[in-house]
N, C-alpha and C positions, 0 to 999 in steps of 0.2 A: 632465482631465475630457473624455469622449468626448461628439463633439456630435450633432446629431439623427440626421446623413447615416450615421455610421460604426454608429448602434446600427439606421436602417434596416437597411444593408447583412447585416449581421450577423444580423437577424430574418427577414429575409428566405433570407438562408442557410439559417437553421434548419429555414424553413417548406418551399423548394424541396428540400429532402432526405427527404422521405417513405417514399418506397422504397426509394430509392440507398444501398446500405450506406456504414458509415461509422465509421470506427474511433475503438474506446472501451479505457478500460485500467480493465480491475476489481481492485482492491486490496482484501484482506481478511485479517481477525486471525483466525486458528483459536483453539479452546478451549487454554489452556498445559498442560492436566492431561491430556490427551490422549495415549494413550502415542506411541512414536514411530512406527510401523507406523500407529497410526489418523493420525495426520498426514499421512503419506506417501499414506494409502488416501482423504482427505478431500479433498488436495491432485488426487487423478489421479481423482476424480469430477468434481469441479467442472472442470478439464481436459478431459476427455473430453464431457463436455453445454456443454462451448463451444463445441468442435472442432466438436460435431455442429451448433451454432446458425449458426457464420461461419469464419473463418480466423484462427488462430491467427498474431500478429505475432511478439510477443517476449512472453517472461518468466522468471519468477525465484519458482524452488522456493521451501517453506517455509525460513523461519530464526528461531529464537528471540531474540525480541527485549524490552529491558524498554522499556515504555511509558512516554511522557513525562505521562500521569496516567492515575488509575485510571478503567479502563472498569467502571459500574456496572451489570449485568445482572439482570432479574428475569424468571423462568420458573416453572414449574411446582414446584418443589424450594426457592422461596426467592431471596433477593435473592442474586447473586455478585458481589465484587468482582474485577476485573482489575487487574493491574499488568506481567503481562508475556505474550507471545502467540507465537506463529507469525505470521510477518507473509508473505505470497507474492500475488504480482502475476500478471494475465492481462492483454495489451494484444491484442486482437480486431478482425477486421473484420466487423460484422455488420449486417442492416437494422434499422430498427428495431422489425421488428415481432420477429425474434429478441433484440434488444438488453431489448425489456420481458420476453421470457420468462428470460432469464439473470440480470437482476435479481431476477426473481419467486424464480427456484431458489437464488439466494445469500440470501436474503432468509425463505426457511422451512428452510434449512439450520442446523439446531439446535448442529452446533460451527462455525458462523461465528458469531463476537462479535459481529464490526461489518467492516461495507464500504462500499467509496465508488466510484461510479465515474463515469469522467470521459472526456468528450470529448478525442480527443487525433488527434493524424498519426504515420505512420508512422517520417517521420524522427526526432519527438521519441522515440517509440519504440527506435529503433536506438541513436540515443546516449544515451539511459539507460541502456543496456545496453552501452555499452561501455564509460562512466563508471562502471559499477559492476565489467565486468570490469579498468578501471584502478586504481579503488582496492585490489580483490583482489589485486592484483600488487606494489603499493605498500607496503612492510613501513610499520609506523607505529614514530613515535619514541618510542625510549624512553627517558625521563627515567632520568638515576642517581638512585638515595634522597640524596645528599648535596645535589646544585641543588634538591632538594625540599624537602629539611631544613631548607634554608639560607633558601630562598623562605618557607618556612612561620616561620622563627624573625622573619625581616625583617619579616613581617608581626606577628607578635604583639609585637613591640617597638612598633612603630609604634604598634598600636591601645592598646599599654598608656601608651606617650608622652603619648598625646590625654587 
């Protein structure tokens, strides 16, 4: 539990940075129905009206991704559900008075589902991004169907045992 002195220190942070830009990482789910072209074309708008707000740290193109629950969306056409998105990151340095205009523009950008964006540093920054190009290098393992078979029978014996 943080005590008085550390959530000063920290409030204080927040309030001396005014003007001083200060790097943010905006994450956002694009529409999945979106064909691939308008992905690519949604992804290098929002890109380029960052570039113009602050400086561009690191990030990471759109990738289709299934979502860990369904994002509910209601607009003009009806409620949509989500289940799976274009997921792609901007990590930015910008002031904040550009930082509330790049919210505002993610924010009535009608194929962004949903974003979040988050106070961050450079260096966390960089190694996200080399952790990601580690894992891209990293082949993943692949089970044979047989230690699967085998796994999955172990298990239904078991629960038929009980």
């Amino acid at each position: 539990m943080a005590n008085n002195q550390d959530e000063k220190v920290l409030d204080e942070t927040l309030e001396d940075s005014g003007t001083e830009p200060r790097v943010y990482e905006l994450g956002f789910h694009l529409d999945p129905e979106l064909p691939t072209e308008e992905v690519k074309k949604a992804y290098q708008e929002i890109r380029k009206f960052v570039e113009e707000m602050g400086t561009i740290v690191a990030e990471g193109e759109p990738e289709k991704i299934q979502l860990a629950y369904t994002i509910p969306r209601q607009d003009t056409g009806g409620r949509r559900d989500f289940d799976s998105a274009y997921f792609a990151w901007i990590v930015y340095e910008a002031t904040p008075l550009k930082h509330d205009e790049i919210i505002t523009s993610a924010d009535v950008d009608k194929r962004v589902i949903r974003f979040i964006d988050l106070l961050t540093t450079k260096d966390a920054a960089r190694h996200s991004v080399e952790m990601h190009e580690l894992s891209m290098k990293t082949p993943e393992r692949a089970e044979d169907a047989e230690t699967t078979a085998n796994t999955e029978l172990d298990a239904a014996i078991e629960n038929a045992a009980v």
